[in-house]
VOMIGU-54109 format. One line per 5 residues: number of its first residue (from 1); their letters; for each residue z, x, y of C-alpha. Coordinates in steps of 0.001 Angstrom, whole numbers, padded with zeros to 6 digits. Layout:
VOMIGU-54109
NUM = a = Z:X:Y ~ ...
This chain:
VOMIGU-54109
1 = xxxxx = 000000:000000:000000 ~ -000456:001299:003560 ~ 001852:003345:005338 ~ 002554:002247:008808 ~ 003892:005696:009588
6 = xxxxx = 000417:007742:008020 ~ -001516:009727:010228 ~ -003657:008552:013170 ~ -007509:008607:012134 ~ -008775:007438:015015
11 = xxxxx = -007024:005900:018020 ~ -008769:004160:021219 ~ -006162:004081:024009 ~ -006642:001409:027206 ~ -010354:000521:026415
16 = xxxxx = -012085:-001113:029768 ~ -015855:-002202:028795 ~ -017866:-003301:031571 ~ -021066:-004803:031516 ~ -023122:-005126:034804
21 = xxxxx = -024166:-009161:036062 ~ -027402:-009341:037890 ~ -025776:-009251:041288 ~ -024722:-006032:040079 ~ -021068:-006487:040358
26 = xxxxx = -019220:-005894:037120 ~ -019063:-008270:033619 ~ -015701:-007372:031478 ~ -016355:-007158:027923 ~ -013590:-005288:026920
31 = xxxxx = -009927:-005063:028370 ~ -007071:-003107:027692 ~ -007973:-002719:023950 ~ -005137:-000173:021903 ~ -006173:000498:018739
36 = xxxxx = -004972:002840:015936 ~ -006589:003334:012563 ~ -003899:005516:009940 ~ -004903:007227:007038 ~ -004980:004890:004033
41 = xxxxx = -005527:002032:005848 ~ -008473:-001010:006348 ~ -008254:-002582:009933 ~ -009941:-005819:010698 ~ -011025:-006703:013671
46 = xxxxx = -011388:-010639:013525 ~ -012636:-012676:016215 ~ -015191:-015494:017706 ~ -018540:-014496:018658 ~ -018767:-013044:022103
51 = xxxxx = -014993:-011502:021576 ~ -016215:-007919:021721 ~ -015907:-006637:018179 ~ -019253:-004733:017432 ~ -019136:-003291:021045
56 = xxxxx = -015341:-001760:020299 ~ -017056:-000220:016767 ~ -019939:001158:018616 ~ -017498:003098:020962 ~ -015103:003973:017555
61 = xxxxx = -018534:005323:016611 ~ -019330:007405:019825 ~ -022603:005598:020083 ~ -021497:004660:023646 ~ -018729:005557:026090
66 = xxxxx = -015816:003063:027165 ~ -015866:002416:031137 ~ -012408:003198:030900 ~ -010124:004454:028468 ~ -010514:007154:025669
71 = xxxxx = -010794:007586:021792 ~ -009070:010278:019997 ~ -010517:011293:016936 ~ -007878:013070:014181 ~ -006386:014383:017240
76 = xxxxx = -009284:015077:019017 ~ -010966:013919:021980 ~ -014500:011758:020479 ~ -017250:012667:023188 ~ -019991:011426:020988
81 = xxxxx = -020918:010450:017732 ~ -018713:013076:015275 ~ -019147:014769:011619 ~ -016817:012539:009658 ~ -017771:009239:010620
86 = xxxxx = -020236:006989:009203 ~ -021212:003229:009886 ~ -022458:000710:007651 ~ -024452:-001510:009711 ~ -024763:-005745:008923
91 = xxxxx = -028752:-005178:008619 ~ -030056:-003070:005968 ~ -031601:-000770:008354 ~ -033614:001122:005607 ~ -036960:002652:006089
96 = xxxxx = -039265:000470:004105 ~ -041436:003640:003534 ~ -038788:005770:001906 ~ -037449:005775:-001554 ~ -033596:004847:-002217
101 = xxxxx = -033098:008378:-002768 ~ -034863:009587:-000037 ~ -033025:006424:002608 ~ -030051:007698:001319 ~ -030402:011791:001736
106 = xxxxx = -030837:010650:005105 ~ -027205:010490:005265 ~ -027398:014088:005316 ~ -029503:014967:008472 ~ -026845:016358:010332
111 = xxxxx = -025462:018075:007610 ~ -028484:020445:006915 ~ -027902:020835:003803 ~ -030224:023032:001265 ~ -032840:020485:-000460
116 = xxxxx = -031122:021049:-003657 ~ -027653:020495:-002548 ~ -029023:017356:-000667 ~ -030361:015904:-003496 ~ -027345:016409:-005787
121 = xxxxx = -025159:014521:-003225 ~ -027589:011477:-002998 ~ -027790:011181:-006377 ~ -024600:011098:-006745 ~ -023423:008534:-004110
126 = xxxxx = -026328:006400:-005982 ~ -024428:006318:-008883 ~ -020627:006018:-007311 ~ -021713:002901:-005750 ~ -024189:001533:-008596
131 = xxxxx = -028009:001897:-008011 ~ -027973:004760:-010573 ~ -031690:004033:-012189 ~ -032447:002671:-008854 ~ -033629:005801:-007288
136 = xxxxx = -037352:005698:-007210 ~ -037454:002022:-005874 ~ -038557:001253:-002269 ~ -036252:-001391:-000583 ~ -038993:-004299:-001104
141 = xxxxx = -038559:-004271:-004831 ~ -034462:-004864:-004220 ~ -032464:-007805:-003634 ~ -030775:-008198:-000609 ~ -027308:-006504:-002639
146 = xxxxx = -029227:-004025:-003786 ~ -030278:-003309:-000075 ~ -026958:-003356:001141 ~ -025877:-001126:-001500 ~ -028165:001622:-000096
151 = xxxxx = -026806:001239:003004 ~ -023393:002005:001603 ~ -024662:004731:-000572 ~ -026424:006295:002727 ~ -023118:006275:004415
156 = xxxxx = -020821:007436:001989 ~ -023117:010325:000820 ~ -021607:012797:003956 ~ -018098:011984:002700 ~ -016522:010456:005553
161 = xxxxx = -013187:010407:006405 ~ -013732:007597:008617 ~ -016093:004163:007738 ~ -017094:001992:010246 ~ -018242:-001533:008991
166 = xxxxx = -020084:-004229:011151 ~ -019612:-007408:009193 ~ -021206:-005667:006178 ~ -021540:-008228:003883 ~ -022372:-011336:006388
171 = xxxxx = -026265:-011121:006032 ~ -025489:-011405:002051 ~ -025399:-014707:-000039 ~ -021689:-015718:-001114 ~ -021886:-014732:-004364
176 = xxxxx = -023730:-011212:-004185 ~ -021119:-010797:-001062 ~ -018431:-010927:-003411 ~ -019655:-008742:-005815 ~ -020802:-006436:-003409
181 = xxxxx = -016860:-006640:-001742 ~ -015272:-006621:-005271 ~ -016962:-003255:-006249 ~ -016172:-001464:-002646 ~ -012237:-002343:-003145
186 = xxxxx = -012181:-001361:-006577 ~ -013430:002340:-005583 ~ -011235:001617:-002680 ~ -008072:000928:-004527 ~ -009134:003542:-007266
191 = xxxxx = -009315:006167:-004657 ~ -012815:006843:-005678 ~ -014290:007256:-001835 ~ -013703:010408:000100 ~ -013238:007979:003472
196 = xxxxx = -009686:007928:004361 ~ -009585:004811:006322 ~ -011694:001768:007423 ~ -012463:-000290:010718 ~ -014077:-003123:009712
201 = xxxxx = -015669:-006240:012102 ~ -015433:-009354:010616 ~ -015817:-013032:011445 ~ -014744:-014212:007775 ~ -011136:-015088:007624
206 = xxxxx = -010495:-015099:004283 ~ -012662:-012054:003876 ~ -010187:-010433:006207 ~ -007218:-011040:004288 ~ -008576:-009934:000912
211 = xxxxx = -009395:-006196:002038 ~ -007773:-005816:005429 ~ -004174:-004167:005501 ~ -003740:-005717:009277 ~ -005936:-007624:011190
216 = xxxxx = -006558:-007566:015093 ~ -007582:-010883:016506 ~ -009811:-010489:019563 ~ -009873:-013300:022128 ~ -013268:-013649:024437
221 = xxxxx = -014213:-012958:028061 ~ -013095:-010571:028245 ~ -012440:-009581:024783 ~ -008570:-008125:024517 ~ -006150:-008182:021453
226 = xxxxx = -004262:-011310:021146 ~ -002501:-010777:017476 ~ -001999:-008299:015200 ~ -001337:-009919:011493 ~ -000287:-007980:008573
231 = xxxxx = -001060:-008119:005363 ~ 001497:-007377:002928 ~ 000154:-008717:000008 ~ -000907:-006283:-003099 ~ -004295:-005165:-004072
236 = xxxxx = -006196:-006859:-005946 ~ -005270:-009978:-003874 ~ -005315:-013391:-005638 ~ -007029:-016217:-003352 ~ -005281:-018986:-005284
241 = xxxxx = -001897:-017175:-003998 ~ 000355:-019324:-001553 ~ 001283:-016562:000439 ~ -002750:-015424:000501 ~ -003464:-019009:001613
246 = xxxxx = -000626:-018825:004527 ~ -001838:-015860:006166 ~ -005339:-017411:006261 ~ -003424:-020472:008000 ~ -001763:-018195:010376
251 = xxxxx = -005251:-016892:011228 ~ -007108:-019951:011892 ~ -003858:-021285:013894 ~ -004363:-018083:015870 ~ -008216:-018857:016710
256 = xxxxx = -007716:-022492:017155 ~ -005226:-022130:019698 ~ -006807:-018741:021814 ~ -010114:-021120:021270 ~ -008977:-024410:023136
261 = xxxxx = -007484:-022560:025576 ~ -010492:-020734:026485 ~ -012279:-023663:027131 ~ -009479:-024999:029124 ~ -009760:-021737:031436
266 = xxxxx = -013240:-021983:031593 ~ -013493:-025768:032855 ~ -011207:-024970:035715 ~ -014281:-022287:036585 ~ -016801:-023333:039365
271 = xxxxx = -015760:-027343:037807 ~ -016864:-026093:034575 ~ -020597:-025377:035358 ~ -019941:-021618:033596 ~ -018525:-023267:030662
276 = xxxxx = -019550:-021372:027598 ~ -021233:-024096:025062 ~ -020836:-023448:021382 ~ -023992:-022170:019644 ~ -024260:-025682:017361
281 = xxxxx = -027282:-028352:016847 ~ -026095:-032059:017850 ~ -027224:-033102:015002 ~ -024348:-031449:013096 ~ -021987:-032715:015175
286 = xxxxx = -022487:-036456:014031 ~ -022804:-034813:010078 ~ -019366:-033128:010477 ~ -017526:-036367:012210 ~ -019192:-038505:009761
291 = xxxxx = -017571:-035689:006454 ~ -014698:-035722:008773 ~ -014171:-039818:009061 ~ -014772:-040084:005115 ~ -012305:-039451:002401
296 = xxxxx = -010401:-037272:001972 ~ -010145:-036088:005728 ~ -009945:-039682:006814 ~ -010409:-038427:010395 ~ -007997:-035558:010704
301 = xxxxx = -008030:-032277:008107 ~ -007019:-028404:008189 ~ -009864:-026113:009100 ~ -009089:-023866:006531 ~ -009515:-026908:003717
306 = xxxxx = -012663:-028674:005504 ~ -014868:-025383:005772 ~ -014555:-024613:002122 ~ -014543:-028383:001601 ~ -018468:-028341:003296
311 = xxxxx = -019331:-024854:002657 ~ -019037:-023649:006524 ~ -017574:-020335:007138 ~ -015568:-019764:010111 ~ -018347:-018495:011598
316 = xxxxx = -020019:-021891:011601 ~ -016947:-023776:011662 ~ -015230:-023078:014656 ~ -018514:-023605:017165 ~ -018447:-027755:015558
321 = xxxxx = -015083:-027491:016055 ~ -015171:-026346:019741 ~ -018130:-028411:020285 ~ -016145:-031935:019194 ~ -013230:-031532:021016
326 = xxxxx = -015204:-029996:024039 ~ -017306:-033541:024343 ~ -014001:-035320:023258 ~ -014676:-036105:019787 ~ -012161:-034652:018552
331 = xxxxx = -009046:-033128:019053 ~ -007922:-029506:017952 ~ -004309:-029230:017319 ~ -003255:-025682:015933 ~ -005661:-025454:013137
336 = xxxxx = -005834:-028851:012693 ~ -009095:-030877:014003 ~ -008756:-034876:014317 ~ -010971:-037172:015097 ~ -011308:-039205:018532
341 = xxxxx = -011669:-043066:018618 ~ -014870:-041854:020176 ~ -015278:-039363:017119 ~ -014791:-042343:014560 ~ -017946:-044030:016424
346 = xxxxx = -019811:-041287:016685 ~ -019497:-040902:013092 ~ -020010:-044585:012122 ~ -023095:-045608:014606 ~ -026829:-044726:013645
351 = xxxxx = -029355:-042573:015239 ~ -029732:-044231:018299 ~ -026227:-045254:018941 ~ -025336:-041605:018036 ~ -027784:-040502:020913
356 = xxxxx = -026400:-042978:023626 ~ -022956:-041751:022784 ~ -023985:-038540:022798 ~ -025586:-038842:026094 ~ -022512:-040415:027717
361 = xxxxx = -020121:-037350:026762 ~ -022817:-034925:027869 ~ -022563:-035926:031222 ~ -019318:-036489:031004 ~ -017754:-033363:030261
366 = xxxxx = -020252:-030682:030061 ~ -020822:-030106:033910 ~ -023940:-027521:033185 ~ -026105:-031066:031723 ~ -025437:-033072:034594
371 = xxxxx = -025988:-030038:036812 ~ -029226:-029215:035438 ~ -030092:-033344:035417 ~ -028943:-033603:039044 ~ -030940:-030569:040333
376 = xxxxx = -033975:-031929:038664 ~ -033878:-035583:040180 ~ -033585:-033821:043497 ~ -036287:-031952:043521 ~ -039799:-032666:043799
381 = xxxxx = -041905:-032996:040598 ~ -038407:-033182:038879 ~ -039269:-029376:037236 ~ -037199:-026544:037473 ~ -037357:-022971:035963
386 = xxxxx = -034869:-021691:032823 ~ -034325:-018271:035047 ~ -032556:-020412:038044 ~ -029559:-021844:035470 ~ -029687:-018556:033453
391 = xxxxx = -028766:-016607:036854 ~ -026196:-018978:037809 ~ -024358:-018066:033849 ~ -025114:-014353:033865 ~ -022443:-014144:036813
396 = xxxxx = -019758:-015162:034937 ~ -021080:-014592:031381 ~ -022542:-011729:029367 ~ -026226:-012026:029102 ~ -025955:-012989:025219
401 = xxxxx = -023410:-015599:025827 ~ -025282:-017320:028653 ~ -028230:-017216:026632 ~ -026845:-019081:024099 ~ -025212:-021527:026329
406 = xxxxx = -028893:-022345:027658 ~ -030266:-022623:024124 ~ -027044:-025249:023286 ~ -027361:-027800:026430 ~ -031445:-027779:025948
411 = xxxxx = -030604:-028983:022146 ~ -028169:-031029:023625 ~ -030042:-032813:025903 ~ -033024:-032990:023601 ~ -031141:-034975:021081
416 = xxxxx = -029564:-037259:023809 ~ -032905:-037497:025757 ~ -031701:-036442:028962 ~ -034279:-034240:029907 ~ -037082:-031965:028390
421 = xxxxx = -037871:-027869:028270 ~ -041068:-026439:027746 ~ -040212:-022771:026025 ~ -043630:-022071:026868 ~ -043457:-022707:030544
426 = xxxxx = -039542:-021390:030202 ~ -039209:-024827:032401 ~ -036956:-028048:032909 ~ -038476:-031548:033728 ~ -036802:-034465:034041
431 = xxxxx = -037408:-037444:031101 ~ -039526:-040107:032490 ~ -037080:-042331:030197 ~ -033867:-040872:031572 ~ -035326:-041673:035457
């Protein structure tokens, strides 16, 4: 089990990440981040999308510099990317042209190794993570596993002390991402890796709890620490275990709560035009009120028993989640989600009386819809370009995230016929029908 008093691996002391807005004034990312990975250990970093988790591995990595802040490195100042530590990246990233074998010596650039000794290596971080046989094949005759494998095998063949994951096994159906996460704790727990510790990005709860020893919850905008959770629970951990289960409650609770309150900051900003919009079709929303309203939930469940219950990882759970009780359709109460009288209608009405509901709460309580309706009525051929409304986000929100917030009220107001977009054109118009 891991010793809270080991030696530091790598520590990142009072991490600032700023992005810049258009206006060029500064975008916080990142704020006042502490983190300390110790020799035997797996750290998970766990949060929503947006939170700053990939960003904090890439400067772990050296792949870019903090705007404040500095990471120490076995005791060392990190001024770049350093022998020692390797990432394994959620995308294959594998040259299509290149064997396994020869994908995988790439590991080995830096290391300028003789061609024998190369070789040797490869071949043997092939086998110690089972492609042995494998060798000769280019990644288009592997499975999606098999890919991923490589990529492990690539970064694992310099024998570093320190891995760097980036939600590794997210791009990977469920059951070859369990194999695939089986096999790397069994060499982990057999001590059969050279890597002394791991700092791992996640957004799969339970995924967390099965390999992390703690896990550091991020909250968004910026993204800063919020909860540390450990995990004292013995490897190989048992998912069926109570105390296995209550952690993963803990965790959700955590998320739940950090969530609503985010979107309780965020109305109070500019009367909620800036209000970041969960990345979810409507069209969801009515098939997860209408699972919701049925039996068992009977309007109110746990979010860590309905996303199992429908097959929705937290990932894809929490944005339906924030998106119901955002229009009011349902409440969130730790990490418990309950259906609205509005939510039981919105579950029980067809397509059209989903759509005039709909339409209502749009306007209702996401300011950005009835801002982007109003400014189109005003003006004169009711049209109005995507870049005007993007600008207006990108001063409060990182590019991505205001992106996706444009993306989410378009579906939005496609599905409650409020107004049209043209990607083509990248423009508004108002609906003849909504006039």
């Amino acid at each position: 089990m891991f010793d809270a008093t080991a030696e530091s691996i790598i520590a990142l002391n009072h991490i600032d990440m700023n992005f810049v807005k258009p206006s060029g004034a500064p975008l916080p990312v990142l704020a006042g981040i502490d983190v300390t990975v110790h020799n035997g250990e797996i750290l998970g970093l766990l949060g929503r999308s947006g939170s700053g988790k990939s960003t904090l591995l890439r400067i772990a990595s050296g792949l870019i510099k903090p705007s404040a802040g500095g990471v120490r490195y076995r005791g060392e100042p990190l001024m770049g990317p350093a022998e020692g530590i390797a990432v394994v990246f959620q995308t294959f990233a594998l040259y299509p042209w290149l064997t396994v074998l020869e994908n995988v010596e790439l590991g080995l650039d830096a290391a300028r190794l003789p061609a024998k000794d190369a070789r040797r290596r490869a071949m043997s971080a092939i086998d110690l993570i089972g492609l042995d046989g494998f060798q000769s094949a280019y990644p288009r005759e592997l499975s999606g596993g098999m890919r991923q494998r490589v990529g492990f095998a690539r970064a694992l063949v310099s024998d570093p002390i320190l891995l760097l994951m980036d939600e590794p096994f997210s791009a990977l159906d469920v059951l070859t991402a369990e194999t695939l996460r089986t096999d790397f704790l069994d060499l982990w727990i057999g001590h059969q890796l050279p890597t002394k510790a791991v700092l791992m990005v996640t957004h799969n709860i339970e995924e967390a709890v099965l390999m992390c020893d703690r896990i550091l919850v991020l909250g968004s905008n910026p993204g800063r620490i919020v909860a540390e959770v450990k995990v004292p629970l013995p490897q190989p951990r048992n998912r069926l275990d109570a105390s296995f289960h209550s952690i993963v409650d803990e965790i959700y609770s955590i998320l739940t709560s950090r969530m609503t309150e985010a979107m309780g900051s965020q109305s109070q900003l500019h009367g909620g035009l800036v209000q970041q919009l969960p990345e979810v079709a409507a069209t969801r929303l009515g098939g997860f009120a209408e699972a919701l309203a049925a039996a068992p939930f009977d309007g109110r469940a746990d979010l860590a028993q309905i996303g199992p219950a429908l097959a929705l990882a937290a990932n894809r759970l929490f944005p339906i989640a924030a998106a119901l009780h955002l229009l009011e359709f349902a409440e969130l109460d730790g990490s418990t989600i309950k259906l609205t009288a509005a939510g039981r209608v919105l579950a029980q009405s067809d397509t059209d009386g989903r759509k005039r509901l709909f339409r209502e709460h749009l306007l209702r309580f996401v300011p950005l819809a009835a801002h982007i309706l109003q400014v189109l009525s005003d003006r004169d051929g009711h049209v109005a370009p995507r870049g005007r409304f993007e600008y207006e986000l990108e001063d409060h929100l990182p590019r991505r995230e205001a992106e996706k917030t444009i993306r989410t009220a378009i579906d939005w107001a496609r599905f409650a016929e409020l107004f049209t977009y043209n990607d083509r054109t990248r423009t508004f118009s108002l609906d003849r029908a909504a006039a």
